[in-house]
N, C-alpha and C positions, 0 to 999 in steps of 0.2 A: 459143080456150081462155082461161075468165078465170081470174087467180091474182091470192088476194091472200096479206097478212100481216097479224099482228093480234097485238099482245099484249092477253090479256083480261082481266090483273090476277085469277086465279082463276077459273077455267073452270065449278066450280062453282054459282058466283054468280053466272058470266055466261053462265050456259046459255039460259036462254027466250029472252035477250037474241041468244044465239048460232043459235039452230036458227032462227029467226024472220029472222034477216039472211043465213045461209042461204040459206034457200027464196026471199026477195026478191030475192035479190044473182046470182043465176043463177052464184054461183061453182064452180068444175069442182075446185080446190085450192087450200088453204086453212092455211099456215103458221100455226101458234101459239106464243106463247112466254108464261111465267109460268103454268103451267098449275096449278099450288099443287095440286097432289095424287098420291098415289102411283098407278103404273100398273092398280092395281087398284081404284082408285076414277076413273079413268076414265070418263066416260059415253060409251063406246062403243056400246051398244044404242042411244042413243038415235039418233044420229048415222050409225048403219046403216038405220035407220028411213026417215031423208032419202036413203038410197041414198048413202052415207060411209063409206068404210072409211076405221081411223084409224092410225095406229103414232107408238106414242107413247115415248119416253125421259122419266122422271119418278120422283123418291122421295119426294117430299111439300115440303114447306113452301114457300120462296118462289120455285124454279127450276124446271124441267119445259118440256119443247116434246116437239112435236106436229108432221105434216102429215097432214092430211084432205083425201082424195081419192073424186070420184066418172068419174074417168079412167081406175084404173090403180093400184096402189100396188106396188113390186117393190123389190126390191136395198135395201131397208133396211137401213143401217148407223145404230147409236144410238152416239152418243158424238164427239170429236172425235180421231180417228189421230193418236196424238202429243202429244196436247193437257196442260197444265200440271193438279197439284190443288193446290185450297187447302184449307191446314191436314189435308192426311191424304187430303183425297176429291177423287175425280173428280165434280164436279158435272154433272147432267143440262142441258147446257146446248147440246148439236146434237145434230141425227138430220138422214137423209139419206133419198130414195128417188128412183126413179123414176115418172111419172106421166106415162101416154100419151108424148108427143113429147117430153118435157121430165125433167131431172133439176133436183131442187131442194133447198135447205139451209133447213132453221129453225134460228134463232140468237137465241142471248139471250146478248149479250156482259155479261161483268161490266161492274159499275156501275162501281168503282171509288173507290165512297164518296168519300178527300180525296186530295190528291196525294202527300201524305206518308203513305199511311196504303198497308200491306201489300200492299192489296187491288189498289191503283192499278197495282204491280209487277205482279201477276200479270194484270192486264188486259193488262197490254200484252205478257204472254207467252202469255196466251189467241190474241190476235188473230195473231202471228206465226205459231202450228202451225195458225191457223184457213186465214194466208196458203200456207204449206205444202202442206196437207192439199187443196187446192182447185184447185192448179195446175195438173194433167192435167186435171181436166173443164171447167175455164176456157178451156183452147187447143183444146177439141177443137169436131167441127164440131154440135153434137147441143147443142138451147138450153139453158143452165143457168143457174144465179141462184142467188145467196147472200142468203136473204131473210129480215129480222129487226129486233130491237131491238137495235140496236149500244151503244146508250147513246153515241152520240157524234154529234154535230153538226157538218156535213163542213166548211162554212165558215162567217164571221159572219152570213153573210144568214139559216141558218137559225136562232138564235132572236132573242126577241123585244127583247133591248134586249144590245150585249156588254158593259155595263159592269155587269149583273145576276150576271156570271158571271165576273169579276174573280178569277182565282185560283183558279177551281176546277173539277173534273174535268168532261169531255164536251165541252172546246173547247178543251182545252190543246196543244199544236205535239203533243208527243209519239203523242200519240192521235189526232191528222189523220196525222199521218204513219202511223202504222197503216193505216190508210185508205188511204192514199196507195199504199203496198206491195202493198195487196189489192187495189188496182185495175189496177198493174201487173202483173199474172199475166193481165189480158187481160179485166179487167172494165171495165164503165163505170156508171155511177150514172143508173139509171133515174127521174126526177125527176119526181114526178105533177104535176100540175094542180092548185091547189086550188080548190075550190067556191066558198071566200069569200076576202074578203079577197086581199093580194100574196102571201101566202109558202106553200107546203102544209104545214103544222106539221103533227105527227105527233103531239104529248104535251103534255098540259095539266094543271099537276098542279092536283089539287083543291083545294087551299089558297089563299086571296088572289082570289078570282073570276078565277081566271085564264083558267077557257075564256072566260068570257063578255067580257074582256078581250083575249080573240087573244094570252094572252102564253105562248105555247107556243114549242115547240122541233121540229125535224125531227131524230127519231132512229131510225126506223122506214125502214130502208132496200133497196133494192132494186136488190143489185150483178149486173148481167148479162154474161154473155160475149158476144162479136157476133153469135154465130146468136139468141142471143136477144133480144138491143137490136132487131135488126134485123126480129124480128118482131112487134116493140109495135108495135101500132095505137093506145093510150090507154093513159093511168095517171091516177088521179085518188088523193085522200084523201077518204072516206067520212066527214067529220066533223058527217054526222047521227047518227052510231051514238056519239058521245061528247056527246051532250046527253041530258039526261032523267035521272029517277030510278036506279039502279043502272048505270049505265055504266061501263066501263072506263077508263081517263086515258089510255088510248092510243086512236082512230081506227083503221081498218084500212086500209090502202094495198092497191089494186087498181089491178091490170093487165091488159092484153087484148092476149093474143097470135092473129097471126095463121100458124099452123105447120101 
Protein backbone atom coordinates (compact mmCIF):
# COMPACT_ATOMS: atom_id res chain seq x y z
CA UNK A 1 0.00 0.00 0.00
CA UNK A 2 1.41 3.33 -0.96
CA UNK A 3 0.21 6.47 1.32
CA UNK A 4 1.18 9.73 0.96
CA UNK A 5 0.35 13.42 2.41
CA UNK A 6 0.29 16.45 0.60
CA UNK A 7 -0.78 19.84 1.41
CA UNK A 8 -1.93 21.37 -2.07
CA UNK A 9 -2.23 25.07 -1.07
CA UNK A 10 -5.93 24.99 -2.80
CA UNK A 11 -6.92 21.90 -4.31
CA UNK A 12 -8.67 23.93 -6.75
CA UNK A 13 -5.70 25.30 -8.41
CA UNK A 14 -3.94 22.33 -7.81
CA UNK A 15 -6.07 19.88 -9.51
CA UNK A 16 -4.46 18.86 -13.17
CA UNK A 17 -1.48 19.14 -11.06
CA UNK A 18 -3.33 16.64 -8.56
CA UNK A 19 -5.06 13.98 -10.78
CA UNK A 20 -1.89 13.77 -13.13
CA UNK A 21 0.40 12.88 -9.77
CA UNK A 22 -2.17 10.67 -9.09
CA UNK A 23 -2.29 8.41 -12.00
CA UNK A 24 1.88 8.54 -11.87
CA UNK A 25 2.34 8.11 -8.24
CA UNK A 26 0.42 4.51 -8.09
CA UNK A 27 -0.95 6.13 -4.67
CA UNK A 28 -3.61 3.75 -2.95
CA UNK A 29 -4.36 6.98 -0.15
CA UNK A 30 -3.73 10.05 -0.17
CA UNK A 31 -4.14 12.77 2.94
CA UNK A 32 -4.76 16.30 2.05
CA UNK A 33 -4.54 19.40 3.86
CA UNK A 34 -5.49 23.25 2.83
CA UNK A 35 -7.95 22.18 0.66
CA UNK A 36 -9.39 26.16 0.32
CA UNK A 37 -12.98 25.24 -0.37
CA UNK A 38 -16.25 24.25 0.99
CA UNK A 39 -17.21 20.54 0.87
CA UNK A 40 -19.47 21.20 -1.84
CA UNK A 41 -17.08 22.68 -4.08
CA UNK A 42 -15.06 19.79 -3.81
CA UNK A 43 -13.88 17.92 -6.92
CA UNK A 44 -15.11 14.72 -5.99
CA UNK A 45 -16.22 13.57 -9.62
CA UNK A 46 -13.26 14.06 -10.69
CA UNK A 47 -11.36 12.17 -8.48
CA UNK A 48 -13.95 9.22 -8.61
CA UNK A 49 -13.11 9.12 -12.13
CA UNK A 50 -9.38 8.01 -11.23
CA UNK A 51 -11.15 5.23 -9.07
CA UNK A 52 -10.93 7.87 -5.54
CA UNK A 53 -13.51 8.09 -3.36
CA UNK A 54 -12.94 11.19 -1.19
CA UNK A 55 -14.35 12.35 2.48
CA UNK A 56 -13.59 15.53 3.04
CA UNK A 57 -14.00 18.04 6.39
CA UNK A 58 -13.89 21.77 4.66
CA UNK A 59 -15.84 25.35 4.85
CA UNK A 60 -13.94 27.39 2.41
CA UNK A 61 -11.11 29.64 2.87
CA UNK A 62 -7.70 28.82 4.03
CA UNK A 63 -8.35 25.36 6.10
CA UNK A 64 -9.98 22.09 4.76
CA UNK A 65 -8.40 18.37 4.64
CA UNK A 66 -9.35 15.61 3.04
CA UNK A 67 -8.24 11.52 2.70
CA UNK A 68 -8.58 10.06 -0.77
CA UNK A 69 -8.73 6.49 -1.12
CA UNK A 70 -8.72 3.99 -3.83
CA UNK A 71 -8.54 0.91 -0.95
CA UNK A 72 -11.42 1.36 1.15
CA UNK A 73 -12.89 4.60 2.79
CA UNK A 74 -15.10 3.62 6.22
CA UNK A 75 -15.41 4.91 9.83
CA UNK A 76 -15.08 8.50 8.87
CA UNK A 77 -14.98 10.83 11.74
CA UNK A 78 -14.66 14.78 10.48
CA UNK A 79 -13.33 17.06 13.11
CA UNK A 80 -10.98 16.52 16.02
CA UNK A 81 -12.99 14.78 19.52
CA UNK A 82 -12.29 17.34 22.02
CA UNK A 83 -10.51 19.59 19.97
CA UNK A 84 -9.96 23.56 20.93
CA UNK A 85 -12.04 26.65 18.64
CA UNK A 86 -10.70 29.62 17.79
CA UNK A 87 -12.37 32.78 18.05
CA UNK A 88 -16.03 31.08 18.21
CA UNK A 89 -15.30 27.98 15.45
CA UNK A 90 -14.30 24.68 15.23
CA UNK A 91 -12.12 24.78 12.38
CA UNK A 92 -11.99 21.94 9.54
CA UNK A 93 -8.67 21.00 10.50
CA UNK A 94 -8.87 16.67 10.91
CA UNK A 95 -10.84 13.88 9.42
CA UNK A 96 -10.16 10.36 10.02
CA UNK A 97 -11.10 7.04 8.17
CA UNK A 98 -10.26 3.75 7.69
CA UNK A 99 -8.63 2.32 4.30
CA UNK A 100 -8.11 -1.30 3.61
CA UNK A 101 -5.39 -2.34 6.46
CA UNK A 102 -4.87 0.91 7.80
CA UNK A 103 -6.57 3.69 9.81
CA UNK A 104 -5.25 7.09 9.06
CA UNK A 105 -5.52 10.99 10.21
CA UNK A 106 -5.18 14.17 7.88
CA UNK A 107 -4.07 17.13 9.94
CA UNK A 108 -3.45 20.67 9.31
CA UNK A 109 -2.05 21.94 12.62
CA UNK A 110 -2.51 25.66 13.18
CA UNK A 111 0.16 27.69 12.12
CA UNK A 112 0.53 29.70 14.97
CA UNK A 113 1.43 33.01 13.27
CA UNK A 114 3.87 34.57 16.34
CA UNK A 115 4.53 33.45 19.72
CA UNK A 116 2.89 36.12 21.45
CA UNK A 117 0.02 36.19 19.34
CA UNK A 118 -3.46 34.10 20.35
CA UNK A 119 -3.08 31.81 17.89
CA UNK A 120 0.23 30.25 19.07
CA UNK A 121 -2.02 29.38 22.45
CA UNK A 122 -4.39 27.50 20.78
CA UNK A 123 -1.85 25.58 18.61
CA UNK A 124 -0.57 24.28 21.21
CA UNK A 125 -4.03 23.23 22.61
CA UNK A 126 -4.96 21.95 19.23
CA UNK A 127 -2.12 19.50 19.39
CA UNK A 128 -2.70 18.21 23.14
CA UNK A 129 -6.70 16.97 22.21
CA UNK A 130 -4.92 16.03 18.79
CA UNK A 131 -2.42 13.96 21.47
CA UNK A 132 -5.59 12.77 23.40
CA UNK A 133 -8.03 11.99 20.64
CA UNK A 134 -5.24 9.39 19.08
CA UNK A 135 -4.23 7.38 21.87
CA UNK A 136 -6.35 4.04 21.60
CA UNK A 137 -5.54 3.76 17.88
CA UNK A 138 -1.89 4.61 18.50
CA UNK A 139 -1.54 1.36 21.18
CA UNK A 140 -3.53 -0.79 19.30
CA UNK A 141 -2.23 -3.57 16.98
CA UNK A 142 -3.96 -2.48 13.36
CA UNK A 143 -1.39 0.33 11.33
CA UNK A 144 -2.20 3.77 11.94
CA UNK A 145 -0.56 7.18 11.19
CA UNK A 146 -1.18 10.62 12.15
CA UNK A 147 -0.40 12.28 8.69
CA UNK A 148 -0.10 15.93 7.95
CA UNK A 149 1.03 19.64 7.98
CA UNK A 150 2.07 20.05 11.70
CA UNK A 151 3.56 23.39 10.83
CA UNK A 152 6.23 22.37 13.15
CA UNK A 153 9.76 21.26 12.70
CA UNK A 154 10.64 18.19 15.00
CA UNK A 155 14.34 19.18 15.47
CA UNK A 156 17.11 21.83 14.06
CA UNK A 157 18.22 19.58 11.30
CA UNK A 158 15.03 20.08 9.71
CA UNK A 159 15.29 23.55 8.39
CA UNK A 160 17.47 25.29 6.49
CA UNK A 161 19.50 27.55 8.56
CA UNK A 162 18.27 27.99 12.78
CA UNK A 163 19.20 31.19 13.08
CA UNK A 164 16.42 32.19 10.18
CA UNK A 165 14.00 31.19 12.75
CA UNK A 166 15.36 33.07 15.86
CA UNK A 167 12.19 33.60 17.90
CA UNK A 168 9.71 32.34 15.99
CA UNK A 169 6.97 29.79 15.74
CA UNK A 170 7.48 26.14 14.13
CA UNK A 171 10.73 25.44 16.14
CA UNK A 172 10.02 26.83 19.47
CA UNK A 173 10.83 24.03 22.85
CA UNK A 174 6.92 24.50 23.36
CA UNK A 175 5.82 23.03 20.18
CA UNK A 176 8.49 20.19 19.91
CA UNK A 177 7.44 19.35 23.05
CA UNK A 178 3.91 18.85 21.55
CA UNK A 179 5.51 16.58 19.29
CA UNK A 180 7.18 15.00 21.78
CA UNK A 181 3.73 14.13 23.81
CA UNK A 182 2.34 12.72 20.48
CA UNK A 183 4.95 10.57 20.00
CA UNK A 184 4.57 9.26 23.39
CA UNK A 185 1.24 7.66 22.87
CA UNK A 186 3.14 5.06 20.91
CA UNK A 187 4.06 6.91 17.62
CA UNK A 188 7.47 7.28 16.02
CA UNK A 189 8.34 9.82 13.16
CA UNK A 190 8.43 8.09 10.02
CA UNK A 191 11.32 10.14 8.21
CA UNK A 192 11.58 9.91 4.23
CA UNK A 193 14.49 9.88 2.11
CA UNK A 194 15.07 12.88 0.30
CA UNK A 195 15.75 12.70 -3.55
CA UNK A 196 18.21 15.70 -3.40
CA UNK A 197 20.22 17.22 -1.35
CA UNK A 198 20.92 16.05 2.92
CA UNK A 199 17.75 16.98 4.55
CA UNK A 200 13.84 15.76 3.03
CA UNK A 201 12.43 19.37 3.54
CA UNK A 202 8.84 19.28 3.13
CA UNK A 203 8.04 23.34 2.44
CA UNK A 204 9.56 25.80 0.50
CA UNK A 205 7.89 29.08 0.69
CA UNK A 206 7.70 30.87 -2.63
CA UNK A 207 9.25 33.94 -1.57
CA UNK A 208 13.36 34.65 -1.80
CA UNK A 209 14.06 31.58 -4.41
CA UNK A 210 13.90 29.43 -1.69
CA UNK A 211 13.15 26.01 -3.54
CA UNK A 212 15.69 26.60 -5.93
CA UNK A 213 17.87 27.50 -2.77
CA UNK A 214 17.04 24.10 -0.75
CA UNK A 215 16.05 26.63 2.07
CA UNK A 216 12.99 24.77 3.16
CA UNK A 217 11.69 23.21 6.31
CA UNK A 218 10.26 19.62 7.16
CA UNK A 219 6.90 20.15 8.48
CA UNK A 220 4.94 17.55 6.47
CA UNK A 221 4.95 14.84 8.89
CA UNK A 222 4.29 11.19 9.16
CA UNK A 223 3.66 9.99 12.91
CA UNK A 224 3.18 6.01 12.96
CA UNK A 225 2.23 3.53 15.65
CA UNK A 226 4.50 0.21 15.49
CA UNK A 227 2.40 -1.91 13.32
CA UNK A 228 2.83 0.73 11.02
CA UNK A 229 6.53 1.81 11.23
CA UNK A 230 6.96 -1.67 11.13
CA UNK A 231 5.44 -2.06 7.77
CA UNK A 232 7.27 0.86 5.90
CA UNK A 233 9.38 -0.66 3.21
CA UNK A 234 10.17 3.22 1.78
CA UNK A 235 9.23 6.94 2.41
CA UNK A 236 10.61 9.31 0.25
CA UNK A 237 9.54 13.34 -0.54
CA UNK A 238 8.31 13.84 -4.02
CA UNK A 239 9.98 17.25 -4.51
CA UNK A 240 9.47 17.05 -8.21
CA UNK A 241 5.82 17.86 -7.63
CA UNK A 242 7.09 21.31 -6.09
CA UNK A 243 8.97 22.78 -9.17
CA UNK A 244 7.36 24.07 -12.21
CA UNK A 245 4.62 26.60 -12.92
CA UNK A 246 1.62 26.28 -10.33
CA UNK A 247 2.89 24.14 -7.74
CA UNK A 248 2.10 23.93 -4.40
CA UNK A 249 4.96 25.16 -1.59
CA UNK A 250 4.46 21.99 -0.05
CA UNK A 251 6.00 18.37 -1.67
CA UNK A 252 4.09 15.33 -0.81
CA UNK A 253 5.67 12.71 1.39
CA UNK A 254 5.10 9.05 0.35
CA UNK A 255 5.11 5.99 2.05
CA UNK A 256 5.13 2.39 1.19
CA UNK A 257 3.79 -0.05 3.32
CA UNK A 258 4.05 -3.45 3.28
CA UNK A 259 0.50 -4.99 5.38
Amino acid sequence: MRIATWNVNSITARLPRLLAWLESSGTDVLCVQETKCTEEQFPADALRELGYESAVHATGRWNGVAILSRVGLDDVVKGLPGGPAYEGVQEPRAISATCGAARVWSVYVPNGREVAHDHYAYKLRWLEALSEAVAEDAAGDRPFAVMGDYNIAPTDDDVWDTAAFEGLTHVTAPERAALAALRERGLSDVVPRPLKYDHPFTYWDYRQLCFPKNRGMRIDLVYGNAAFAGAVKDGYVDREERKGKGASDHAPVVVDLDT
